[in-house]
VEXNULO-883094 format. One record per residue (C-alpha): residue number from 1; x, y, z. Coordinates in nm, 4 decimals, m for minus. Layout:
! residues N
<atom><i>NUM</i><x>X</x><y>Y</y><z>Z</z></atom>
...
This chain:
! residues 243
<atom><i>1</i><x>m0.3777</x><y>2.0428</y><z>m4.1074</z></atom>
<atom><i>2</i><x>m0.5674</x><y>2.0829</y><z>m3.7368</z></atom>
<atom><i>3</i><x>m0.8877</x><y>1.9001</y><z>m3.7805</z></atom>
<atom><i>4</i><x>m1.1086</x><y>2.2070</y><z>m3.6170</z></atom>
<atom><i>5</i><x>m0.9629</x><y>2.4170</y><z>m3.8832</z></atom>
<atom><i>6</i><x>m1.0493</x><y>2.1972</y><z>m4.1765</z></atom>
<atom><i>7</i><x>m1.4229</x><y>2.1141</y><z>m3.9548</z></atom>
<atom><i>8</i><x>m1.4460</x><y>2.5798</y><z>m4.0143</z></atom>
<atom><i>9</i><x>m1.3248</x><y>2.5350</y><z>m4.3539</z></atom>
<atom><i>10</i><x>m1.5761</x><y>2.3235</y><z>m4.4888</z></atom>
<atom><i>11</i><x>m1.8141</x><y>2.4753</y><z>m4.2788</z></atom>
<atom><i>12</i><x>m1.7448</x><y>2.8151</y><z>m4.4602</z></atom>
<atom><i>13</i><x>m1.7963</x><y>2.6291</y><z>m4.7888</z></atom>
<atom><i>14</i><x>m2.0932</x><y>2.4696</y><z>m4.6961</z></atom>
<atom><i>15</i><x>m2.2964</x><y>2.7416</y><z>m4.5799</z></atom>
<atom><i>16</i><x>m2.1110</x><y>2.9574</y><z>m4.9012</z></atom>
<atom><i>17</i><x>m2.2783</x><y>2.7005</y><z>m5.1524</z></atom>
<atom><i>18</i><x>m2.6140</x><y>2.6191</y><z>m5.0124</z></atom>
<atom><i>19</i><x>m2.6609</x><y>2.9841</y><z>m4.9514</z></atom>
<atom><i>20</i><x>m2.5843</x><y>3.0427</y><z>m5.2853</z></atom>
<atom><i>21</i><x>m2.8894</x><y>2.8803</y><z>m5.4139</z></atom>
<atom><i>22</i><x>m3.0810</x><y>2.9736</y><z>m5.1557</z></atom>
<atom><i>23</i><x>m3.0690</x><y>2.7017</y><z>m4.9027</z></atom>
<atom><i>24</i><x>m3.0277</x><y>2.6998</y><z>m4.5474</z></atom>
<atom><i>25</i><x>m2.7217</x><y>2.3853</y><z>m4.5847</z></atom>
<atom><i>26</i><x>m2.8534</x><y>2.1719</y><z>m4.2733</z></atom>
<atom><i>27</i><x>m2.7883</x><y>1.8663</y><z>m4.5014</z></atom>
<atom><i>28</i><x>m2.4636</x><y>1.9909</y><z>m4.5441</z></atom>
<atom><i>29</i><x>m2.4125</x><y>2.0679</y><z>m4.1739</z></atom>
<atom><i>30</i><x>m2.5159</x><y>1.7131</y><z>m4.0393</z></atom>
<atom><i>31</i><x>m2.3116</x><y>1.5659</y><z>m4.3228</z></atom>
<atom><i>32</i><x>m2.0064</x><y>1.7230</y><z>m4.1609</z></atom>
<atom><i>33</i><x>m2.1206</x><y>1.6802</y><z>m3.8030</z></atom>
<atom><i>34</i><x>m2.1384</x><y>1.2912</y><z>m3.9081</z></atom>
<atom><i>35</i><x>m1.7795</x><y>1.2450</y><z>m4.0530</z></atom>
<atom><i>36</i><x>m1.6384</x><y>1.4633</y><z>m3.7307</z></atom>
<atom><i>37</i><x>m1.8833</x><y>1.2140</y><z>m3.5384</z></atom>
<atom><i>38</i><x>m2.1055</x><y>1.4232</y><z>m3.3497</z></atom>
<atom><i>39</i><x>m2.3642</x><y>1.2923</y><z>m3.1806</z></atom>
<atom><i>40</i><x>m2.7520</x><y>1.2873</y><z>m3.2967</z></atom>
<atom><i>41</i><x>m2.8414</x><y>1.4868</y><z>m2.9882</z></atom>
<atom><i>42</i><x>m2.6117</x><y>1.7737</y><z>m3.0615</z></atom>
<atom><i>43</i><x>m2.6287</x><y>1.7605</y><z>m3.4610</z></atom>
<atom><i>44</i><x>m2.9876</x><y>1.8471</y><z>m3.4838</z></atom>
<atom><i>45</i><x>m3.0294</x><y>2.1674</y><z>m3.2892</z></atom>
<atom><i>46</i><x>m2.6722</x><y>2.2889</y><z>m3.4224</z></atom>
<atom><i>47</i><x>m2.7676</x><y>2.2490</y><z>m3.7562</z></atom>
<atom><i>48</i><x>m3.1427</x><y>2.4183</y><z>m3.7194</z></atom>
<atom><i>49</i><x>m2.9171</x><y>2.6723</y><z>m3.5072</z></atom>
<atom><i>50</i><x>m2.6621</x><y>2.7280</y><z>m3.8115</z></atom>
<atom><i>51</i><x>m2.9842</x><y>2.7117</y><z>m4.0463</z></atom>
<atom><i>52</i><x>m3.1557</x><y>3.0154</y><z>m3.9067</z></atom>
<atom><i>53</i><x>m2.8802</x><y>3.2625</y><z>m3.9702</z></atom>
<atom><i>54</i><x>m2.7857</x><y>3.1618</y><z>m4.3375</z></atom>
<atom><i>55</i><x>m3.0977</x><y>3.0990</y><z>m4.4735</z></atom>
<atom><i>56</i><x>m3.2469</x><y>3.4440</y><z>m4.3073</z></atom>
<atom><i>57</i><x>m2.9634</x><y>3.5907</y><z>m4.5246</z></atom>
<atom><i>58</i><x>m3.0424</x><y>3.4216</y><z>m4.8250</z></atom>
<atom><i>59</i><x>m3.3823</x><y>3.5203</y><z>m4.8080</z></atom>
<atom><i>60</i><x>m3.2972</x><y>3.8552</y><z>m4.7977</z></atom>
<atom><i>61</i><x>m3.0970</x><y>3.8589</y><z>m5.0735</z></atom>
<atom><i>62</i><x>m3.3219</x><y>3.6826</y><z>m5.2774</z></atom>
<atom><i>63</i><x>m3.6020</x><y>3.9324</y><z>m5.2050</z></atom>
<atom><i>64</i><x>m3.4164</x><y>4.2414</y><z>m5.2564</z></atom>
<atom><i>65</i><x>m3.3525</x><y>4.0907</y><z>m5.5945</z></atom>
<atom><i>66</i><x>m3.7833</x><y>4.0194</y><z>m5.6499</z></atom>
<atom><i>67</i><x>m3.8136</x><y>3.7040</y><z>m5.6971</z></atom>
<atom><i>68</i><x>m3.9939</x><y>3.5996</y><z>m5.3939</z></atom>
<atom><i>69</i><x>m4.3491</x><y>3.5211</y><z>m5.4460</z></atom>
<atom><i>70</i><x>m4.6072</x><y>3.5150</y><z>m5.1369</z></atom>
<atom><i>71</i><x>m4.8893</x><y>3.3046</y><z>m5.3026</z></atom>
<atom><i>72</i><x>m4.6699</x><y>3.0204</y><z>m5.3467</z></atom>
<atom><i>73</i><x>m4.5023</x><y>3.0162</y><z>m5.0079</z></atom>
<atom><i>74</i><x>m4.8166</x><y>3.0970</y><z>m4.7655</z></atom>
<atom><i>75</i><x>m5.0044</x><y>2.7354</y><z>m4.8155</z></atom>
<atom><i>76</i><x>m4.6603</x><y>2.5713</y><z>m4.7614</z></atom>
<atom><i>77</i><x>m4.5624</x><y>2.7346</y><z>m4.4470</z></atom>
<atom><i>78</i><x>m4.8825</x><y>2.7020</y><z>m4.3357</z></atom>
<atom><i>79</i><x>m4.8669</x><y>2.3132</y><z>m4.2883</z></atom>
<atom><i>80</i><x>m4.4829</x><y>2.2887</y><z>m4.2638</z></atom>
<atom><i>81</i><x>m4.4829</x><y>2.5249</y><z>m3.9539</z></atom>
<atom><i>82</i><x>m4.7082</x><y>2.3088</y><z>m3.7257</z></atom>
<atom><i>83</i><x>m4.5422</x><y>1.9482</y><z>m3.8327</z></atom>
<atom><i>84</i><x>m4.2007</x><y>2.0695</y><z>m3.8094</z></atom>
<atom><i>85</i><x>m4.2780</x><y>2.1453</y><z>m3.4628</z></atom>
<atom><i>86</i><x>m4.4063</x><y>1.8304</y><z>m3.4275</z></atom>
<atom><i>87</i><x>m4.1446</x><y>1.6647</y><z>m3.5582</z></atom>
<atom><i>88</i><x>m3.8689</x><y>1.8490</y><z>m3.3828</z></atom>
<atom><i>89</i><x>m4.1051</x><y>1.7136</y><z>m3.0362</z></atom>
<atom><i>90</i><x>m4.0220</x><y>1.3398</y><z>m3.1044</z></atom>
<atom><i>91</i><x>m3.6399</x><y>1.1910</y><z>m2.9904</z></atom>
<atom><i>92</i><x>m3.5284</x><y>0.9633</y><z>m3.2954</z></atom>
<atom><i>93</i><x>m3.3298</x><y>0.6731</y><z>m3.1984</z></atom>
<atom><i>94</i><x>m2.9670</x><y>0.6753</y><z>m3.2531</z></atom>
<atom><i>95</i><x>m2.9051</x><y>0.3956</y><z>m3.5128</z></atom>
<atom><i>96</i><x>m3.2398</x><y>0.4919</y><z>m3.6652</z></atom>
<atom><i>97</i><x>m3.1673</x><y>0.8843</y><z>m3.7405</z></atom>
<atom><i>98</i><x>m2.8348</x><y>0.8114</y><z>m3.8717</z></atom>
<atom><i>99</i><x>m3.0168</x><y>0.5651</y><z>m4.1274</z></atom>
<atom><i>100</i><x>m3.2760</x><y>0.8692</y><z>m4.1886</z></atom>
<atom><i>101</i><x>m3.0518</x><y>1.1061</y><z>m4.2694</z></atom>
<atom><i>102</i><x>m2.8047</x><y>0.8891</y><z>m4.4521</z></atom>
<atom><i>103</i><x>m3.0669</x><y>0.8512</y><z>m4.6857</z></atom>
<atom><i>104</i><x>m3.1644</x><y>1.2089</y><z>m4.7349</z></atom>
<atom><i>105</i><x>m2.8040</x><y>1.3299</y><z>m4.8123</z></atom>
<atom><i>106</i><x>m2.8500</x><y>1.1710</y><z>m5.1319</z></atom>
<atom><i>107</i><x>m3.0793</x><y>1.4322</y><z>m5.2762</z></atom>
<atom><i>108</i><x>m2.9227</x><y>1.6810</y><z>m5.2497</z></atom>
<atom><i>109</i><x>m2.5684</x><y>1.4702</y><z>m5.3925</z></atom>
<atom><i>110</i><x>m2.8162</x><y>1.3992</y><z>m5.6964</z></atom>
<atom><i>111</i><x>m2.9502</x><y>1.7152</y><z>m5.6796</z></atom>
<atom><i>112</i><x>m2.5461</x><y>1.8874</y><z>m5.6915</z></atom>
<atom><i>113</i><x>m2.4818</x><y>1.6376</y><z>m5.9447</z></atom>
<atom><i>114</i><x>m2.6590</x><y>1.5513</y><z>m6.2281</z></atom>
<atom><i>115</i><x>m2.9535</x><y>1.8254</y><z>m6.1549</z></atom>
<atom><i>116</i><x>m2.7731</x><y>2.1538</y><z>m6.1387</z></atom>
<atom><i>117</i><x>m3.0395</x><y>2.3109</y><z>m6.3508</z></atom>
<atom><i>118</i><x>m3.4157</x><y>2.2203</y><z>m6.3784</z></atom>
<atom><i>119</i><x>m3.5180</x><y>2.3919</y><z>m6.7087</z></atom>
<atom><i>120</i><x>m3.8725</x><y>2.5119</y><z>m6.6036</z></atom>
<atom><i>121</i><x>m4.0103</x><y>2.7262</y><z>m6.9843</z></atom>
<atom><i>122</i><x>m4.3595</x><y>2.7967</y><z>m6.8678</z></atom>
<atom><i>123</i><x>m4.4532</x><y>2.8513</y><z>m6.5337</z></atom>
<atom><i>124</i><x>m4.8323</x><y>2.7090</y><z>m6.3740</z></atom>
<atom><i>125</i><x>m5.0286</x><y>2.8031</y><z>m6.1100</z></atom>
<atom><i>126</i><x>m4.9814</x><y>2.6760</y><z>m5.7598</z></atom>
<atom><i>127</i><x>m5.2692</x><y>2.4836</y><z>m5.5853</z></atom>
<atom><i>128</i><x>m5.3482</x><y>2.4977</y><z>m5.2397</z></atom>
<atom><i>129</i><x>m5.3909</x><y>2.1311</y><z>m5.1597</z></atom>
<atom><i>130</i><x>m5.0691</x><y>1.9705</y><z>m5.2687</z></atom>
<atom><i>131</i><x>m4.8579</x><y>2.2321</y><z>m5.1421</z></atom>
<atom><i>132</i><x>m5.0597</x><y>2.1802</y><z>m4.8345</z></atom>
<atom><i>133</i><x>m4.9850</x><y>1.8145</y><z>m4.8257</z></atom>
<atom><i>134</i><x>m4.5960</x><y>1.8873</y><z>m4.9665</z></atom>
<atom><i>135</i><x>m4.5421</x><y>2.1408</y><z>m4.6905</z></atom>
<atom><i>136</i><x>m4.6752</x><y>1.9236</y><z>m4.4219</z></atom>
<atom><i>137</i><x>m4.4721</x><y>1.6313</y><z>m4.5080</z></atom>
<atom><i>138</i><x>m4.1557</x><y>1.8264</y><z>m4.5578</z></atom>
<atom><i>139</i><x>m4.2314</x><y>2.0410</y><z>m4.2426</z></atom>
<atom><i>140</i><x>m4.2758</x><y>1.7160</y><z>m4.0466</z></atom>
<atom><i>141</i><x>m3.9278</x><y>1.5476</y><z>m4.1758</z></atom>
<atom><i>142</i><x>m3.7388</x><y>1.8710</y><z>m4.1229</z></atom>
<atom><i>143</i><x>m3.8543</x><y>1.8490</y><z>m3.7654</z></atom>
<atom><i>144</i><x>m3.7340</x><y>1.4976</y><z>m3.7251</z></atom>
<atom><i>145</i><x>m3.4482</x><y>1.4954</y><z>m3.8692</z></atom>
<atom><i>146</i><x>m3.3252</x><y>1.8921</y><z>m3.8239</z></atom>
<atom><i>147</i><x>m3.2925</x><y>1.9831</y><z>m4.1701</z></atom>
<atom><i>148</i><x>m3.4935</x><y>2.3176</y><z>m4.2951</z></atom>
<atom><i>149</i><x>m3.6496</x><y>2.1165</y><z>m4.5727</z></atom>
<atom><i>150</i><x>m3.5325</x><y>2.3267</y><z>m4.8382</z></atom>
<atom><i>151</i><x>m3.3150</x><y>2.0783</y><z>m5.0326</z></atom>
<atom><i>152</i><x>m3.6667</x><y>1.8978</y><z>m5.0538</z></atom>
<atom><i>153</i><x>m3.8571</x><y>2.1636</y><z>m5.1767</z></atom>
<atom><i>154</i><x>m3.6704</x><y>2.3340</y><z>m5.4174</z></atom>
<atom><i>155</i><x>m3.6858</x><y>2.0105</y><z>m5.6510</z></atom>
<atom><i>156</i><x>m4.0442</x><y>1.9728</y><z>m5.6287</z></atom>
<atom><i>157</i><x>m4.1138</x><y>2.3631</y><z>m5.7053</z></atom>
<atom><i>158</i><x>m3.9579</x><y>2.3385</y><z>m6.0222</z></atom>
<atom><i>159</i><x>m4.0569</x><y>2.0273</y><z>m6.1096</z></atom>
<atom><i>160</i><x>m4.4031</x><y>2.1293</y><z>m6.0800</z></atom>
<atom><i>161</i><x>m4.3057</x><y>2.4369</y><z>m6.2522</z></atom>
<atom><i>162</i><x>m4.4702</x><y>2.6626</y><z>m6.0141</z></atom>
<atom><i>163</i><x>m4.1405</x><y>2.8730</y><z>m5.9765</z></atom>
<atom><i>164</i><x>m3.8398</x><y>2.9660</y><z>m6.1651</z></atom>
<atom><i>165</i><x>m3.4592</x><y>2.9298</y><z>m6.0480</z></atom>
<atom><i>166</i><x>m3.4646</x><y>3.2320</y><z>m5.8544</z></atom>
<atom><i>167</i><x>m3.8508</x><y>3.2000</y><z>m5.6880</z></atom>
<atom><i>168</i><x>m3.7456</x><y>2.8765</y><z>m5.5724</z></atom>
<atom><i>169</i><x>m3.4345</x><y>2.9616</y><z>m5.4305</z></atom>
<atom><i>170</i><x>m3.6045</x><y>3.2935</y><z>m5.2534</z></atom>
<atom><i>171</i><x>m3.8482</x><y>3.0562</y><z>m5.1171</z></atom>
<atom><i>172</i><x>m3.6522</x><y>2.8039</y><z>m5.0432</z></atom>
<atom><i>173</i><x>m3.4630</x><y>3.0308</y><z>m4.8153</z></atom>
<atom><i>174</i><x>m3.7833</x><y>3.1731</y><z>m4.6159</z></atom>
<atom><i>175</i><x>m3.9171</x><y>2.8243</y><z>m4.5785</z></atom>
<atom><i>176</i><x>m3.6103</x><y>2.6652</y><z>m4.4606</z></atom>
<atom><i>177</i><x>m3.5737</x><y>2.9994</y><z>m4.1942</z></atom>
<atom><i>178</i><x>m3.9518</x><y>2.9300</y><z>m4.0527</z></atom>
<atom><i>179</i><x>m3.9276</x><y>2.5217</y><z>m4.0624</z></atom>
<atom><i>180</i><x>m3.6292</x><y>2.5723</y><z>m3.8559</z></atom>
<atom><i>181</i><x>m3.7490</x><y>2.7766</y><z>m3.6340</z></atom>
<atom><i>182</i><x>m4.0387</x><y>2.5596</y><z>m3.5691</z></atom>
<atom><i>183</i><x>m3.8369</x><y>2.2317</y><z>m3.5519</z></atom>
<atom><i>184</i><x>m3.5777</x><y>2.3923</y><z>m3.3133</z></atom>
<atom><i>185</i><x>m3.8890</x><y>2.5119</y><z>m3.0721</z></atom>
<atom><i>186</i><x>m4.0325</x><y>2.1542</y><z>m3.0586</z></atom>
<atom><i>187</i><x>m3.6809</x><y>2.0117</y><z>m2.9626</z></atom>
<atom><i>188</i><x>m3.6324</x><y>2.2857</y><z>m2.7171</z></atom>
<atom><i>189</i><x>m3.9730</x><y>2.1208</y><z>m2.5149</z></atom>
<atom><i>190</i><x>m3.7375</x><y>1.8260</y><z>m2.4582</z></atom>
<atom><i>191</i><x>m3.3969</x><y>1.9748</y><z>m2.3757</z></atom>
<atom><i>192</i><x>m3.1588</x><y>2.0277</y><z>m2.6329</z></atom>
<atom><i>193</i><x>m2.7802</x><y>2.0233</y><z>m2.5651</z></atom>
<atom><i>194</i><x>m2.5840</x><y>2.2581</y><z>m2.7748</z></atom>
<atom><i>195</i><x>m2.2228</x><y>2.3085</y><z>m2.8815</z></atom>
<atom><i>196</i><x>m1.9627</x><y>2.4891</y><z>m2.6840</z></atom>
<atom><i>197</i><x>m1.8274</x><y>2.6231</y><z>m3.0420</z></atom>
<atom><i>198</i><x>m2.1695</x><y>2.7317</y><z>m3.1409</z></atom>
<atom><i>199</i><x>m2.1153</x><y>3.1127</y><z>m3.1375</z></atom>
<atom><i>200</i><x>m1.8038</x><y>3.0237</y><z>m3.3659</z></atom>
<atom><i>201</i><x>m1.9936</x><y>2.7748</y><z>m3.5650</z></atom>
<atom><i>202</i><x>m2.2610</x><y>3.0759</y><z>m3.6384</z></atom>
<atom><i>203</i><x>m1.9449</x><y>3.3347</y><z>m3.7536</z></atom>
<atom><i>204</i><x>m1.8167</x><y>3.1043</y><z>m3.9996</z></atom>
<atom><i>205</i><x>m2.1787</x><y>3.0101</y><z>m4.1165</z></atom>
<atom><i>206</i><x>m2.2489</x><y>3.3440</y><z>m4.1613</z></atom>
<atom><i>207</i><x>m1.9881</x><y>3.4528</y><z>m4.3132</z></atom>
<atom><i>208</i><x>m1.9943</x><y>3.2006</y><z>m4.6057</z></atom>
<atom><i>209</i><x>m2.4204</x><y>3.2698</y><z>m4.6236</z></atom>
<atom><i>210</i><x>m2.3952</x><y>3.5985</y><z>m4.6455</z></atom>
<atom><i>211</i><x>m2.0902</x><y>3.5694</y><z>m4.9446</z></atom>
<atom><i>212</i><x>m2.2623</x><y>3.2778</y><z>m5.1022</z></atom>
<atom><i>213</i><x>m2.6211</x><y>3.4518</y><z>m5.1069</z></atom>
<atom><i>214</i><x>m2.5075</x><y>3.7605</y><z>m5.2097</z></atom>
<atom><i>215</i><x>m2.3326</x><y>3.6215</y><z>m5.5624</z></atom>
<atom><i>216</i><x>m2.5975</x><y>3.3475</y><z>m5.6028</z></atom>
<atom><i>217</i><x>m2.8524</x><y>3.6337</y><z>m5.6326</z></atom>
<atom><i>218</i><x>m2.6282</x><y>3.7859</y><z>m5.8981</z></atom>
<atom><i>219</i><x>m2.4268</x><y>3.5645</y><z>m6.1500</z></atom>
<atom><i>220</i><x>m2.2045</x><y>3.3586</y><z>m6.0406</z></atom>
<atom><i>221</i><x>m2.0966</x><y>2.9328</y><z>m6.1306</z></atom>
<atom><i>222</i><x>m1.9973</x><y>2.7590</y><z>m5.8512</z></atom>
<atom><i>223</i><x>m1.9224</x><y>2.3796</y><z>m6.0499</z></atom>
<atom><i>224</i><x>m1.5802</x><y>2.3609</y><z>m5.8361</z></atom>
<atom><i>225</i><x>m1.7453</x><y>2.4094</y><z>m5.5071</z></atom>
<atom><i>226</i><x>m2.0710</x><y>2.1811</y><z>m5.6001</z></atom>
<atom><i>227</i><x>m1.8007</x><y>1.8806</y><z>m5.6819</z></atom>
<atom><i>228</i><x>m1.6397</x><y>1.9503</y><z>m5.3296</z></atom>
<atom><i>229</i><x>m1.9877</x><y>1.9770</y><z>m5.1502</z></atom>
<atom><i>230</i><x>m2.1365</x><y>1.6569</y><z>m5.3293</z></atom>
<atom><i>231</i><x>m1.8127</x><y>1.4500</y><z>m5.2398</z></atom>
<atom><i>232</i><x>m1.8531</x><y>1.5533</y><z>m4.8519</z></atom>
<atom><i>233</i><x>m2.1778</x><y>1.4863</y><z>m4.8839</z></atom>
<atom><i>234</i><x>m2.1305</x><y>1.1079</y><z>m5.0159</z></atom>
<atom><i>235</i><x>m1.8184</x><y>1.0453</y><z>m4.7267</z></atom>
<atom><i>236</i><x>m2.0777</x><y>1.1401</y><z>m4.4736</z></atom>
<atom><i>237</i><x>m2.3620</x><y>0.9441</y><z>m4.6305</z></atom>
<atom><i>238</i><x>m2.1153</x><y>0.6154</y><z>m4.6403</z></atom>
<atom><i>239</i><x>m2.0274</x><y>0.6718</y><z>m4.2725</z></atom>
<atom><i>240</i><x>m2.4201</x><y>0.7093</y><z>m4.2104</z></atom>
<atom><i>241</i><x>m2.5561</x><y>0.3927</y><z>m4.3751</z></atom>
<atom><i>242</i><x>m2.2344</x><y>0.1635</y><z>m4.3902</z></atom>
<atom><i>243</i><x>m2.0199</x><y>0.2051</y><z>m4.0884</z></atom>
């Protein structure tokens, strides 16, 4: 099989499943940029890029359904905005971002793995200054790295128990779509090279978002396609760290 056809088809998968739990899939993206050997440079604005369209779908979704909730995002996006732009202002080195993100793919591979459901039974109150500090940070590394920070967030949310499945996911989506935004407008002070497939890149990304959001709002079990995501997502993290 061509290898730009089976670069689309997990592509389409990618943005299917993270969309489907209302994620943005920039992990997933830079995972596959990685094993098709992309470099740095072009990885991190493609993926914020990518990002912006399928988590803006997800997000709709997600709030059409009602499960967004305001007073839990506002104090995130608050700090993340500023530090992802921040972060998306400073040029990682080479050997040193690959490391970075290397590392990071394997949350969300624990996270598709062996934490497919955090039971959250009674839900608390949000506080202002650790989601301040937990938006910041995130914000900051989503910048750095080009990842909409959602992956991060959504664990942390429910482990706190300050949102259900479907909160999370809703604002998961909205602060993955604003973190992205921010992050690609710091690397844009820089110059930020881009694609030439990019408009084709954002099709098939948006295509599988807008599928993948609209069932994960519903009901829908997506074990086979978690499996497939979580093994991409280890290749990529062995090229990263190992080779």
């Amino acid at each position: 099989m061509d290898l730009n056809l089976i670069f689309y088809l997990l592509l389409f998968i990618v943005a299917f499943l993270y969309a489907s739990v209302g994620h943005g899939g920039a992990s997933g993206y830079l995972a596959l940029m990685a094993l098709f050997s992309f470099t740095p440079e072009v990885m991190k604005p493609t993926a914020l890029v990518l990002n912006l369209f399928v988590s803006l779908t997800a997000f709709i979704q997600y709030y059409r359904g009602g499960h967004f909730q305001w007073k839990v995002f506002l104090p995130l996006a608050i700090a993340s905005i500023p530090m992802s732009f921040l972060g998306g202002m400073i040029t990682v080195d080479a050997a040193i971002y690959k490391k970075v993100l290397g590392v990071l793919l394997l949350v969300p591979i624990v996270r598709f793995l062996f934490f497919r459901n955090i039971p959250v039974k009674e839900l608390r109150v949000s506080r202002p200054v650790p989601s301040l500090a937990i938006g910041g940070s995130i914000g900051f590394l989503s910048g750095l790295i080009g990842i909409g920070g959602g992956i991060l967030l959504s664990p942390v949310l429910l482990l706190m128990r300050w949102t259900d499945q479907k909160q999370t996911a809703a604002i998961s989506a909205l602060f993955i779509f604003v973190n992205s935004g921010a992050g690609l407008l710091g690397q844009m002070t820089k110059g930020i090279p881009f694609h030439l497939n990019m408009a084709a890149y954002v099709a098939v990304a948006f295509a599988g978002g807008l599928g993948g959001a609209w069932l994960g709002s519903k009901r829908f079990n997506q074990e086979l396609l978690r499996i497939l995501l979580a093994i991409v997502l280890m290749l990529a993290a062995w090229k990263l760290l190992f080779t």
